[in-house]
MOPAC internal coordinates of N, CA, C and O (Angstrom, degrees):
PM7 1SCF
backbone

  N    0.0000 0     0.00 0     0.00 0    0    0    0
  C    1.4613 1     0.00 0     0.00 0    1    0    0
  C    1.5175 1   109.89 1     0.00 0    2    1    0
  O    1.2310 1   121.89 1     2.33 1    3    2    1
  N    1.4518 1   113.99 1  -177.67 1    3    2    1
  C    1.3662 1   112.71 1   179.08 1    5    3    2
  C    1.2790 1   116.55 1   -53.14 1    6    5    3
  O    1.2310 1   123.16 1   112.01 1    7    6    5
  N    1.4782 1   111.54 1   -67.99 1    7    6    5
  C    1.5496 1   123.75 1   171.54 1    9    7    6
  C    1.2898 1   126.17 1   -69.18 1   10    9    7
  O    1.2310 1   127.82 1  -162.61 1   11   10    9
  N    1.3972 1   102.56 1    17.39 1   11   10    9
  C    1.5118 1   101.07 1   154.67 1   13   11   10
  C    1.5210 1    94.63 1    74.92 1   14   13   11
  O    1.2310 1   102.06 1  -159.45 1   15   14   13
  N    1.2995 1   150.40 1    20.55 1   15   14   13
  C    1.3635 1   129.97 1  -151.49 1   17   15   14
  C    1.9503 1   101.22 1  -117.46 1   18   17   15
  O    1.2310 1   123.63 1   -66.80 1   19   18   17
  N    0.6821 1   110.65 1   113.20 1   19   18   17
  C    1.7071 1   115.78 1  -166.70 1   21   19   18
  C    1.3454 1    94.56 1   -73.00 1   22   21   19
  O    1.2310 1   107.25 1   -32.08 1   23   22   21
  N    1.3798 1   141.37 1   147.92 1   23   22   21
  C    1.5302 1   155.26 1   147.40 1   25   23   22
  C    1.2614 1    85.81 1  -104.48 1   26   25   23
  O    1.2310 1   125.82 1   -21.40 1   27   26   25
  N    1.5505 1   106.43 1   158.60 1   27   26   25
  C    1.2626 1   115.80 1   163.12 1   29   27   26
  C    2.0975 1    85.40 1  -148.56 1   30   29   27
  O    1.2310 1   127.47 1   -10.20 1   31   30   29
  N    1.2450 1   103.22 1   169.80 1   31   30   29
  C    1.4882 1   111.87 1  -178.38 1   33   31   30
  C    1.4950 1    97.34 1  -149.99 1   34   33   31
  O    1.2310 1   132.23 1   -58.48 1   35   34   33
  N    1.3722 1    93.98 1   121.52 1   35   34   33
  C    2.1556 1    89.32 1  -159.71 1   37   35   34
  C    2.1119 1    79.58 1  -110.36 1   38   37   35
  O    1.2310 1   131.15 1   -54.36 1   39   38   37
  N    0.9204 1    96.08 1   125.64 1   39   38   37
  C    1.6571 1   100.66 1   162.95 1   41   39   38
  C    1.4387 1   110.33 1   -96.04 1   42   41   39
  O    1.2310 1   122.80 1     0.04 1   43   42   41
  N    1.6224 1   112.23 1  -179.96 1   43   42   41
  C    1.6021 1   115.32 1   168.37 1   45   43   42
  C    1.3723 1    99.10 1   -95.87 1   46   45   43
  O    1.2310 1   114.90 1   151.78 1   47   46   45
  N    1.5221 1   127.28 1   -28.22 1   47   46   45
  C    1.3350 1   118.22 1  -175.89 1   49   47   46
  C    1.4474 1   116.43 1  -129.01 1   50   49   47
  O    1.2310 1   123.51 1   -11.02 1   51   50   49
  N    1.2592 1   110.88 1   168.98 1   51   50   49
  C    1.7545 1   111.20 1  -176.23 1   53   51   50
  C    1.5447 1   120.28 1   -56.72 1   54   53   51
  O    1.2310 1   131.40 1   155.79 1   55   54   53
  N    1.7742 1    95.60 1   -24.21 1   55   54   53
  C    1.3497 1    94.58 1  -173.57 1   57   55   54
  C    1.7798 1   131.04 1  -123.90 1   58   57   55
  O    1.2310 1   129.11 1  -106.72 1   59   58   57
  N    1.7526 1   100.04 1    73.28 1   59   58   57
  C    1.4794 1   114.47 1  -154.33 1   61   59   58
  C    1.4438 1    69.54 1   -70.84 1   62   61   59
  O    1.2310 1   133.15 1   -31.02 1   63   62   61
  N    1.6938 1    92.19 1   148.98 1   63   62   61
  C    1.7470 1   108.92 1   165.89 1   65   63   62
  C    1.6804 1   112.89 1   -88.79 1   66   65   63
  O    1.2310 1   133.23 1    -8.67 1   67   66   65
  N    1.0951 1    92.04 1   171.33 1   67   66   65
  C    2.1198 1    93.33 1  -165.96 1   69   67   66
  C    1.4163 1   101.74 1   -83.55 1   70   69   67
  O    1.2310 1   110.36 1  -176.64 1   71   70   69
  N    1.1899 1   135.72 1     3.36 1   71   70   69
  C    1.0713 1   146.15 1   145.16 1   73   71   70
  C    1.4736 1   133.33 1   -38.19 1   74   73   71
  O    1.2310 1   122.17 1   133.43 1   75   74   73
  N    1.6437 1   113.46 1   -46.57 1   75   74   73
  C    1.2042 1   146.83 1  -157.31 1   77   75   74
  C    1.6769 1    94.68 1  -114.11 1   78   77   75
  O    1.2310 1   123.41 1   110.63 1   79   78   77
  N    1.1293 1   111.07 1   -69.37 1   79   78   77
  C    1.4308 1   110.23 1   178.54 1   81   79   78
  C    1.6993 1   124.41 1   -35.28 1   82   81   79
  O    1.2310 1   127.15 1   135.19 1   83   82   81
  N    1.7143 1   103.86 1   -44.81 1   83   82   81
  C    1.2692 1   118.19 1   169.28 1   85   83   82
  C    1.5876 1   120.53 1   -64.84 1   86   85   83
  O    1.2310 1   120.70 1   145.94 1   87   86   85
  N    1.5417 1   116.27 1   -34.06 1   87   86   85
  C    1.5356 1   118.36 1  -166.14 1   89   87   86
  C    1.4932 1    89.70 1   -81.14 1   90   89   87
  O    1.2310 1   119.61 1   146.81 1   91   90   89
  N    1.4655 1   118.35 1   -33.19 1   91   90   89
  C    1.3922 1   122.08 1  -178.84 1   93   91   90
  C    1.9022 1   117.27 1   -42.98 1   94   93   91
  O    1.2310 1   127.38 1   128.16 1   95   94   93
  N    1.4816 1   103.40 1   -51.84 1   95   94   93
  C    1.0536 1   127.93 1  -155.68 1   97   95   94
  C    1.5787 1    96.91 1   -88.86 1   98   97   95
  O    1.2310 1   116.75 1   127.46 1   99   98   97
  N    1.1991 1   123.79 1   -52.54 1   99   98   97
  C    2.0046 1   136.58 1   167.03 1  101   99   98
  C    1.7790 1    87.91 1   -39.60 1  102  101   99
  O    1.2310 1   118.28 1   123.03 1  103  102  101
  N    1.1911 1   120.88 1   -56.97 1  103  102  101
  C    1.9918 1   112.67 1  -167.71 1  105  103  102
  C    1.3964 1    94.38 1   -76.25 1  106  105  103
  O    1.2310 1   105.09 1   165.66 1  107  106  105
  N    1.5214 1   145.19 1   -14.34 1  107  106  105
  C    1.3108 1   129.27 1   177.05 1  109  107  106
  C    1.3691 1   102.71 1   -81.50 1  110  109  107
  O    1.2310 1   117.96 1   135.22 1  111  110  109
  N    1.4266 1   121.49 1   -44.78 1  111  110  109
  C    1.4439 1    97.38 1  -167.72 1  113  111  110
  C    1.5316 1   111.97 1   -91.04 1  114  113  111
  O    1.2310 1   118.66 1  -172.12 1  115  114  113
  N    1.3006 1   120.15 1     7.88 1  115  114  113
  C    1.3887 1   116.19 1  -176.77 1  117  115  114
  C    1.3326 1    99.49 1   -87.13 1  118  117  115
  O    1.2310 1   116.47 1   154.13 1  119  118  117
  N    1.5529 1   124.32 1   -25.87 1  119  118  117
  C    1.2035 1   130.39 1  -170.37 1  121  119  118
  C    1.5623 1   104.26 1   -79.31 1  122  121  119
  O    1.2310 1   123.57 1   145.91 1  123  122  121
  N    1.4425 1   110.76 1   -34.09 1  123  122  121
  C    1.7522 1   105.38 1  -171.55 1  125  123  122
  C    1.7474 1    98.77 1   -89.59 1  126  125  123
  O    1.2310 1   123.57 1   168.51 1  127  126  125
  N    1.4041 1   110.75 1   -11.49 1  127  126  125
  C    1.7291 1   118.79 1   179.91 1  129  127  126
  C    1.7929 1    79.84 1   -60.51 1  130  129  127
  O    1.2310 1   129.74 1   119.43 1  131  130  129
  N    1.2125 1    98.82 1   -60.57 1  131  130  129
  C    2.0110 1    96.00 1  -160.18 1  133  131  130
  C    1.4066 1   136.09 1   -54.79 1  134  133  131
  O    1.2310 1   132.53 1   158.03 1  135  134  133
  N    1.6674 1    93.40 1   -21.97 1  135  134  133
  C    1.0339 1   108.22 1  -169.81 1  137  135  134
  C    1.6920 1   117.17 1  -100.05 1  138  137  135
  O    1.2310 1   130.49 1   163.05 1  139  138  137
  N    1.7157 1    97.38 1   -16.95 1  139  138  137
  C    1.5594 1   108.48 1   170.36 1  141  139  138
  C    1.4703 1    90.62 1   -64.76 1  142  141  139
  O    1.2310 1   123.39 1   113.06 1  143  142  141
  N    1.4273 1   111.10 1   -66.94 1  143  142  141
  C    1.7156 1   114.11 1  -161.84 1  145  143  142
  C    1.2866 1   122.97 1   -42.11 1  146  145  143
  O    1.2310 1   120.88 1   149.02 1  147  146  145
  N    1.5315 1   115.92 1   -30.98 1  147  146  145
  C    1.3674 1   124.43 1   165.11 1  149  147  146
  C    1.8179 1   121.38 1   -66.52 1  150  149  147
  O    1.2310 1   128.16 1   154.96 1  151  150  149
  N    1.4647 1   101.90 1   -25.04 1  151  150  149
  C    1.5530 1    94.03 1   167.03 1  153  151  150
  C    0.9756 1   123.98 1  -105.51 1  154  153  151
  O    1.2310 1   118.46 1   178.36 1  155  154  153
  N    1.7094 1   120.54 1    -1.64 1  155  154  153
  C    1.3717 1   106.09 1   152.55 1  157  155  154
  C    1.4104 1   121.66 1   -58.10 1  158  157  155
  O    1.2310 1   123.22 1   135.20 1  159  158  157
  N    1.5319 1   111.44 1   -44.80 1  159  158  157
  C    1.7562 1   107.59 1   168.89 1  161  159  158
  C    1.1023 1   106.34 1   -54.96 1  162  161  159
  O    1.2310 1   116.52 1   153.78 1  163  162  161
  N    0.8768 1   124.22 1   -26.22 1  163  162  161
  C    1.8781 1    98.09 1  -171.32 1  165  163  162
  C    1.9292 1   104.83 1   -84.34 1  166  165  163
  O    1.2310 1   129.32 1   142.61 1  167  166  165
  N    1.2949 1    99.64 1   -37.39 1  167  166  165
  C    1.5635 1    86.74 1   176.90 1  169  167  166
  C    1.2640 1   123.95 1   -84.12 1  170  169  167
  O    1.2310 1   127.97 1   179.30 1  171  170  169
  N    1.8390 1   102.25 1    -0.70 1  171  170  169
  C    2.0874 1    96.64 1   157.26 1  173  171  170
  C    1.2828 1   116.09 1   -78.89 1  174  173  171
  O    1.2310 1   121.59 1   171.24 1  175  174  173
  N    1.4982 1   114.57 1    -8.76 1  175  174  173
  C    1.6170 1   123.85 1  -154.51 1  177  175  174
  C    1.7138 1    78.06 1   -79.39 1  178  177  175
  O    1.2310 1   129.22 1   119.72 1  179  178  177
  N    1.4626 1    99.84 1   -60.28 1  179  178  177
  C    1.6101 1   108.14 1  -158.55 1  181  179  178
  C    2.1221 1   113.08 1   -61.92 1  182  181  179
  O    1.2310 1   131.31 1   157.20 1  183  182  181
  N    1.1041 1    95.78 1   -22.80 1  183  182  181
  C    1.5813 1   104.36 1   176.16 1  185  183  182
  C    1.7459 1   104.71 1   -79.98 1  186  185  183
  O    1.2310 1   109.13 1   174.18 1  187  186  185
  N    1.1937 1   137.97 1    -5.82 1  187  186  185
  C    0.9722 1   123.17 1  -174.81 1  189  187  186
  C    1.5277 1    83.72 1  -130.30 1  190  189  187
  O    1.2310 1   115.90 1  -176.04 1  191  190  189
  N    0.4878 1   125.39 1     3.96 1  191  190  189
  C    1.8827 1   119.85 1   153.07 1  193  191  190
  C    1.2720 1   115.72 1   -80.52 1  194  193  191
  O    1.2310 1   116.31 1   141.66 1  195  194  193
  N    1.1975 1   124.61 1   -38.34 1  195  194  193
  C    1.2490 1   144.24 1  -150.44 1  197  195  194
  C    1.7964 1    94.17 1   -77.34 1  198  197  195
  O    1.2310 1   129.73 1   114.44 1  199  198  197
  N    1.5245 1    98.85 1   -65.56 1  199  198  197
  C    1.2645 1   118.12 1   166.02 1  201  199  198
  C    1.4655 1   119.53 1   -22.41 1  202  201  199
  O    1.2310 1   131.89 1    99.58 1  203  202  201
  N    1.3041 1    94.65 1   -80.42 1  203  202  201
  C    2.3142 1   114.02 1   177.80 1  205  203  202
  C    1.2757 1    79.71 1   -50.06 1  206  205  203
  O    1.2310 1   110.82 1   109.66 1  207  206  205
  N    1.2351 1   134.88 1   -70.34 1  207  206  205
  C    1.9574 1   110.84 1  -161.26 1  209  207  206
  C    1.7368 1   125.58 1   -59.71 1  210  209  207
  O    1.2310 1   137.89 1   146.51 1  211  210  209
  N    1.1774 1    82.94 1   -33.49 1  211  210  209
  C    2.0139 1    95.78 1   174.17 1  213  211  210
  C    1.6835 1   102.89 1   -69.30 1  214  213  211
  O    1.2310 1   122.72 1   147.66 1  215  214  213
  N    1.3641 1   112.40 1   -32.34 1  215  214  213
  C    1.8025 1   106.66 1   178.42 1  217  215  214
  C    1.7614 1   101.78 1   -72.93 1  218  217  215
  O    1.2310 1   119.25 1   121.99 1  219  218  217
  N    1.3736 1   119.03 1   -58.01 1  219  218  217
  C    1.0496 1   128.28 1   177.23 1  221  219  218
  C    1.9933 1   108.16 1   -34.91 1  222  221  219
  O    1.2310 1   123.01 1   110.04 1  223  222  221
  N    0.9908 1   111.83 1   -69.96 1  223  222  221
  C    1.1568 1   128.33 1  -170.05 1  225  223  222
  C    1.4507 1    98.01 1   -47.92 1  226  225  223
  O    1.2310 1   106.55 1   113.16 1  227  226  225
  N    1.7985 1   142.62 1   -66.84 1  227  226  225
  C    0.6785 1   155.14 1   169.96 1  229  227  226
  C    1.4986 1   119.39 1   -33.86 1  230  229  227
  O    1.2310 1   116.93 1   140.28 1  231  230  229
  N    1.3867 1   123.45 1   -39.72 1  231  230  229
  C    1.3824 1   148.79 1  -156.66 1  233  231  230
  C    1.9876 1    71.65 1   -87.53 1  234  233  231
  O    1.2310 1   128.52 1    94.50 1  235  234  233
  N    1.5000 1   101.20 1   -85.50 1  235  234  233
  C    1.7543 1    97.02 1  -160.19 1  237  235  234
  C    1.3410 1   122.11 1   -54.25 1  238  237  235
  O    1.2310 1   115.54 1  -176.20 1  239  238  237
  N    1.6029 1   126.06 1     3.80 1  239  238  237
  C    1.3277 1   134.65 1   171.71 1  241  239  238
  C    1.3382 1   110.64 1   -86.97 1  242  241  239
  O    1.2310 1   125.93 1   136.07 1  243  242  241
  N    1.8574 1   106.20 1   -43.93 1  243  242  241
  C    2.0634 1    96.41 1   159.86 1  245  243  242
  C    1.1666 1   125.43 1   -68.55 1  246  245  243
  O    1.2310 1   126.00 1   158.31 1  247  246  245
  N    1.3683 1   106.07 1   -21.69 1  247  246  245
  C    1.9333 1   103.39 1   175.22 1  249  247  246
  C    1.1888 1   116.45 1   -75.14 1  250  249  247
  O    1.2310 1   129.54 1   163.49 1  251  250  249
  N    1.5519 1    99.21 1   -16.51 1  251  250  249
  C    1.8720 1   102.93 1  -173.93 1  253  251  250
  C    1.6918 1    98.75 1   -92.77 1  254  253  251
  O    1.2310 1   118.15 1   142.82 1  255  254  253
  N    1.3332 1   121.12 1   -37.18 1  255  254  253
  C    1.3757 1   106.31 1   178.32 1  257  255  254
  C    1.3776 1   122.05 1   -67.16 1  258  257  255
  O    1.2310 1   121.66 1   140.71 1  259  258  257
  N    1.8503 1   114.44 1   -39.29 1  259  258  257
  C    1.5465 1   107.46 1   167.37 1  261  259  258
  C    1.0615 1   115.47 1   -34.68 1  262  261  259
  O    1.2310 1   127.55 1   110.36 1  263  262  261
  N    1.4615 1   103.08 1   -69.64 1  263  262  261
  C    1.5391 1   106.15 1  -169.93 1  265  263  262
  C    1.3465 1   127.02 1   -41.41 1  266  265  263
  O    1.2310 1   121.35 1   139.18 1  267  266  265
  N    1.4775 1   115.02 1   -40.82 1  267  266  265
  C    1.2450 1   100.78 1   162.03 1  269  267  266
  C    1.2367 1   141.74 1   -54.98 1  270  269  267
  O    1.2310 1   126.90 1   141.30 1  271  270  269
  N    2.0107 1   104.33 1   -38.70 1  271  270  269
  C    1.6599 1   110.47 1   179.86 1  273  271  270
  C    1.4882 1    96.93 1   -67.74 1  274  273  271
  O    1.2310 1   104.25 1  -179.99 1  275  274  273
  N    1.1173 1   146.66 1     0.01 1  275  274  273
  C    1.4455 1   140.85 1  -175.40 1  277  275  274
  C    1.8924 1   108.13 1  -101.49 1  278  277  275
  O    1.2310 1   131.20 1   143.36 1  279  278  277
  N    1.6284 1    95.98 1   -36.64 1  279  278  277
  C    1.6610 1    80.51 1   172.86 1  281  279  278
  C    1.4906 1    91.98 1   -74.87 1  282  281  279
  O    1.2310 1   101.76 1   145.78 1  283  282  281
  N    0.8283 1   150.89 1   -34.22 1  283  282  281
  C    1.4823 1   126.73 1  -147.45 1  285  283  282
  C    1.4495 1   100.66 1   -95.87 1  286  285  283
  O    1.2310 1   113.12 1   121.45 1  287  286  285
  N    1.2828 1   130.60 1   -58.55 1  287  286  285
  C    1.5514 1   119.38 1   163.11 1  289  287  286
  C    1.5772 1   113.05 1   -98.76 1  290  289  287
  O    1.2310 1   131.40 1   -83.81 1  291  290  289
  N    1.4902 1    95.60 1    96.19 1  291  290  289
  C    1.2005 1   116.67 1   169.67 1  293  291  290
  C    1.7089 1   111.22 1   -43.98 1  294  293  291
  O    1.2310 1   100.53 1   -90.22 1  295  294  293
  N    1.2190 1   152.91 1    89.78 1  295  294  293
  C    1.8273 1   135.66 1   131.70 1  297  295  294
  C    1.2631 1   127.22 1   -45.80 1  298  297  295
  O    1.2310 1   116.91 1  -137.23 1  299  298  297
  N    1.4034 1   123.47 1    42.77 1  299  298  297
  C    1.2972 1   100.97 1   141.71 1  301  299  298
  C    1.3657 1    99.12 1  -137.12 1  302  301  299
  O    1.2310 1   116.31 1   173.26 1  303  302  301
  N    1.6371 1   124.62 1    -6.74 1  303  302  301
  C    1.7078 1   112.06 1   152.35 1  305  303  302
  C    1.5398 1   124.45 1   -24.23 1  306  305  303
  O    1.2310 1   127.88 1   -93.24 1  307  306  305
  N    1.4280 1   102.44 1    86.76 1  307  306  305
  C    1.5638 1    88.94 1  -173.03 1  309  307  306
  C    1.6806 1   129.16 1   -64.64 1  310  309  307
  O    1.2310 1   128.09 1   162.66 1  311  310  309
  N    2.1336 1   102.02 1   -17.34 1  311  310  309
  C    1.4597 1   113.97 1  -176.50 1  313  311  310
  C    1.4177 1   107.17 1   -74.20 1  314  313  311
  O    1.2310 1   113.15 1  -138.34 1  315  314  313
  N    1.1508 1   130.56 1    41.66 1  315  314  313
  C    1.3081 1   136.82 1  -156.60 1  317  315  314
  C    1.3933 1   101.48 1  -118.93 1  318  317  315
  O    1.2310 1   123.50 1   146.38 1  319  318  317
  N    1.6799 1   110.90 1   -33.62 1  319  318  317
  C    1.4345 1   126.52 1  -174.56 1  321  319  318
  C    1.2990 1   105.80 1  -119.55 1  322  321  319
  O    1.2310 1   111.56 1   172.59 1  323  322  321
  N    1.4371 1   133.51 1    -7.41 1  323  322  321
  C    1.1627 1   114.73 1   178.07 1  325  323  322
  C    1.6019 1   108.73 1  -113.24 1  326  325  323
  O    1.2310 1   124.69 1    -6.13 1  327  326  325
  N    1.2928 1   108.60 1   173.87 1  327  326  325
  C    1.5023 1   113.15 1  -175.15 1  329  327  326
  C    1.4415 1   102.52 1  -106.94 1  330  329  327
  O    1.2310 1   106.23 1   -25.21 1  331  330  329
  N    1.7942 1   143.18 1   154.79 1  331  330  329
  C    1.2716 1   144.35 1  -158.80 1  333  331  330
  C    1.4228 1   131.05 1   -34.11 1  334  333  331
  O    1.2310 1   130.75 1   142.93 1  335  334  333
  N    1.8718 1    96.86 1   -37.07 1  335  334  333
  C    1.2550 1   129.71 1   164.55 1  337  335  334
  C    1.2997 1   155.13 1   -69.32 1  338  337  335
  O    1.2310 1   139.79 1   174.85 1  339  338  337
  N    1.9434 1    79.22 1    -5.15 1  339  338  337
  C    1.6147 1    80.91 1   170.96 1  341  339  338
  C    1.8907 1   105.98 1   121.74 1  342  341  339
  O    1.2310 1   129.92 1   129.43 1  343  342  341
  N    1.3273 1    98.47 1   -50.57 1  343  342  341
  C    1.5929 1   105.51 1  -148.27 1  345  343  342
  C    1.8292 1    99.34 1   -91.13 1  346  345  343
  O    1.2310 1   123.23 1   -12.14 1  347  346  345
  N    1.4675 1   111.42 1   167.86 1  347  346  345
  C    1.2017 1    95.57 1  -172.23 1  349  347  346
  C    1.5949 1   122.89 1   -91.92 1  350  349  347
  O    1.2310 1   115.66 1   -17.60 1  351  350  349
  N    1.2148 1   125.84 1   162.40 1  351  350  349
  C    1.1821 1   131.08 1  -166.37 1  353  351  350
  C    1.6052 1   111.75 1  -106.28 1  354  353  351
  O    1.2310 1   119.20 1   -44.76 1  355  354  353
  N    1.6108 1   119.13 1   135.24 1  355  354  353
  C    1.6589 1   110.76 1  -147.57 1  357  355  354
  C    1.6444 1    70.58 1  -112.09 1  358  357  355
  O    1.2310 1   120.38 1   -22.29 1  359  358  357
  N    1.2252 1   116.88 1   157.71 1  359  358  357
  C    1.1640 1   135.34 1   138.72 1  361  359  358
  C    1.4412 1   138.91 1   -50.63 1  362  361  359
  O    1.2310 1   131.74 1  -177.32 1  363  362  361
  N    1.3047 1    94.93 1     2.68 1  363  362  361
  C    1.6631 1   101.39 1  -176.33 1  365  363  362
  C    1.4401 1   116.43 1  -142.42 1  366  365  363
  O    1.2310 1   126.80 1   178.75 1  367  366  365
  N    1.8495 1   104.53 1    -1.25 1  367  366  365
  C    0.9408 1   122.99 1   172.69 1  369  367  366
  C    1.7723 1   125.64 1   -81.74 1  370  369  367
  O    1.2310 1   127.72 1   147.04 1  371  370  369
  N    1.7339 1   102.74 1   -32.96 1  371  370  369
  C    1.7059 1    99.23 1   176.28 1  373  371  370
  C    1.2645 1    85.78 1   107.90 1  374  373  371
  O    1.2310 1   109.59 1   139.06 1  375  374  373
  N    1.5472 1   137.13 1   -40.94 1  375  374  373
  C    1.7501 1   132.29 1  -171.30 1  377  375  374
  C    1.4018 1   101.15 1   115.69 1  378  377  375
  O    1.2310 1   118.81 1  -144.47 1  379  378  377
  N    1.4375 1   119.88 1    35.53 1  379  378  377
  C    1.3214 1   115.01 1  -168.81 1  381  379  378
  C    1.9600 1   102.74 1   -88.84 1  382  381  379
  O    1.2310 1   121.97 1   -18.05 1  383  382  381
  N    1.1189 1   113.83 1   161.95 1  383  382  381
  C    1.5825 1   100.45 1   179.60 1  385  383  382
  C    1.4881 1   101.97 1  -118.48 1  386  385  383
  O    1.2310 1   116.64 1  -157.85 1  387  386  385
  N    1.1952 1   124.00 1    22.15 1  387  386  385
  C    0.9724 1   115.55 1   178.45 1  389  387  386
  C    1.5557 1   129.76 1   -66.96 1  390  389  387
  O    1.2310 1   122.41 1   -61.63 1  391  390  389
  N    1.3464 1   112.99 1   118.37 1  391  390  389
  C    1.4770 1   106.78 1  -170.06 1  393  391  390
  C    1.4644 1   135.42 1   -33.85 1  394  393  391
  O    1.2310 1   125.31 1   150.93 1  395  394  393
  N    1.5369 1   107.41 1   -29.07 1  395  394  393
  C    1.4942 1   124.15 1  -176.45 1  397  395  394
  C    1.6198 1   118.21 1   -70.10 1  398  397  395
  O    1.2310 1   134.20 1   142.29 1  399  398  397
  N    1.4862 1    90.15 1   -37.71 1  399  398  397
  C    1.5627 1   101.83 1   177.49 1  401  399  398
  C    1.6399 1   108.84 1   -85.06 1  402  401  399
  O    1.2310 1   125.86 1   124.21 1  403  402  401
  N    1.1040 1   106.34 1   -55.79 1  403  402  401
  C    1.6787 1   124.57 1  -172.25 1  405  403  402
  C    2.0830 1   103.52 1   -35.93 1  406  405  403
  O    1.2310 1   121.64 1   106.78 1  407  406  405
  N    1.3588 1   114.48 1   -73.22 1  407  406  405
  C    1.0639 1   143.38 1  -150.84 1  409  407  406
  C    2.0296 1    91.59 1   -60.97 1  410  409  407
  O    1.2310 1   125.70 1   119.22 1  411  410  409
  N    1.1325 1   106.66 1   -60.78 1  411  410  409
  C    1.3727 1   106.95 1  -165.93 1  413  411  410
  C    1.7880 1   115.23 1   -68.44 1  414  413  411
  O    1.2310 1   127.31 1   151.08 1  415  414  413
  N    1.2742 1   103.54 1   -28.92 1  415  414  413
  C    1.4444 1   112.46 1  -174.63 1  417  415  414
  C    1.3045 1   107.74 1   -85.12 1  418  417  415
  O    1.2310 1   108.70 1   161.87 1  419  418  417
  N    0.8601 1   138.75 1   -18.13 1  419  418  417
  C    1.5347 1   169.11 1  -141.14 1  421  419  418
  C    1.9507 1    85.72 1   -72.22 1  422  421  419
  O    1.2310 1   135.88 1    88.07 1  423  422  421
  N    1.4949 1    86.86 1   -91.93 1  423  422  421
  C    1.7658 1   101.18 1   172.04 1  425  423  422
  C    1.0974 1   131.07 1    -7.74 1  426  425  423
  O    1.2310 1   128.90 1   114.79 1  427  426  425
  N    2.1314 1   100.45 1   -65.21 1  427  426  425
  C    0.9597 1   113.82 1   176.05 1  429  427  426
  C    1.3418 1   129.41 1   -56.15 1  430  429  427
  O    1.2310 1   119.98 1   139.91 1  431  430  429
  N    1.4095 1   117.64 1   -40.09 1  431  430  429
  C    1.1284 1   141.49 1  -134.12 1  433  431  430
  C    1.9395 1    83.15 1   -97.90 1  434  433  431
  O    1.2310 1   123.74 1   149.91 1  435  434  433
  N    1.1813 1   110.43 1   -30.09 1  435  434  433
  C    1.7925 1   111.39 1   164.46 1  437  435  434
  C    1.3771 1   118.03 1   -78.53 1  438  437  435
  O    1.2310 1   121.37 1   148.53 1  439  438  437
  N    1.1869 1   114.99 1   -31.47 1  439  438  437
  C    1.7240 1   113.81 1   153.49 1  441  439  438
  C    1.1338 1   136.01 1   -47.62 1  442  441  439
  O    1.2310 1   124.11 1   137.24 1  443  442  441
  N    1.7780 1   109.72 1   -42.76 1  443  442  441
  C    1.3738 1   115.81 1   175.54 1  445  443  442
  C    1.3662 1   111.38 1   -58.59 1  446  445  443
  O    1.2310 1   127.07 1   121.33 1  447  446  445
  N    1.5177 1   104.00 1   -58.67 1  447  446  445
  C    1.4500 1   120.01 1  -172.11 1  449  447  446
  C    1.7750 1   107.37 1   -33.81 1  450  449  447
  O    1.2310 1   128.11 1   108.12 1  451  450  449
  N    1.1796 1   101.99 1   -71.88 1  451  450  449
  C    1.5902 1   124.37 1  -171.89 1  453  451  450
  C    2.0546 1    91.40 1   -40.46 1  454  453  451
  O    1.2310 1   128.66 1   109.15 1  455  454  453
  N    1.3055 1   100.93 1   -70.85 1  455  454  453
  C    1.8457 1    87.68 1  -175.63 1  457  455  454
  C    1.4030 1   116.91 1   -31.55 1  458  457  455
  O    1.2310 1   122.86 1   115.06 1  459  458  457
  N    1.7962 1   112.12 1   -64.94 1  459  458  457
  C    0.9785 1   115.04 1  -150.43 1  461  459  458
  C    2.1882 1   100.72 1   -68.31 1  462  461  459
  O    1.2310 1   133.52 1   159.70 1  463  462  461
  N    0.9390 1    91.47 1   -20.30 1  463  462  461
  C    1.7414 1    68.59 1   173.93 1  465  463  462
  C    1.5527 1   120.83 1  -112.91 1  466  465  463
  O    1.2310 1   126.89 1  -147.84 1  467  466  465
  N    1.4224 1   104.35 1    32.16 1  467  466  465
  C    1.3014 1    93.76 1   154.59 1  469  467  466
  C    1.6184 1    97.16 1  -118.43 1  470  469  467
  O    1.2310 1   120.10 1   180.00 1  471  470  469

């Protein structure tokens, strides 16, 4: 057969009737019916395992890459935004502290913030 799967039907005598031969053969394939059906469950069991581990896996490869963009640019270095003095540093300013520039952008510059992380 396809699968290679040998039946054999051993009688006591030469002359099993076709009767017997057939009920023989009805319990073989109901038995390999059962036993396919049982490994299809098992290989849906295993495909949706497969799955939860491929999400899993995926999940700890973004936690592992954040983490990296986070060791390497640290956010919560706060001297990152400020200039020697203290005051904050605009992005459009160069790092100048000059009060004129500093003070007004300031606001803004907490507005941006707030969008971009939500």
């Amino acid at each position: 057969t396809k699968l290679g799967l040998v039946w054999e039907v051993r009688t006591d005598t030469c002359g099993a009737s076709r009767a017997q031969i057939l009920d023989k053969a009805t319990e073989y394939i109901q038995y390999m019916r059962r036993k396919n059906h049982t490994h299809q469950q098992d290989i849906d069991d295993l495909k949706r395992q497969n799955a939860l581990l491929e999400q899993q896996v995926r999940a700890l490869e973004k936690a592992r890459s954040s983490a990296q963009l986070q060791a390497n640019y640290p956010a919560a270095d706060s001297s990152l935004y400020t200039n020697p003095k203290g005051s904050a540093i605009s992005a459009f300013d160069g790092g100048s502290d000059s009060s004129s520039d500093s003070e007004p952008d300031e606001p803004q510059s907490r507005k941006k913030l707030r969008m971009e992380a939500s």
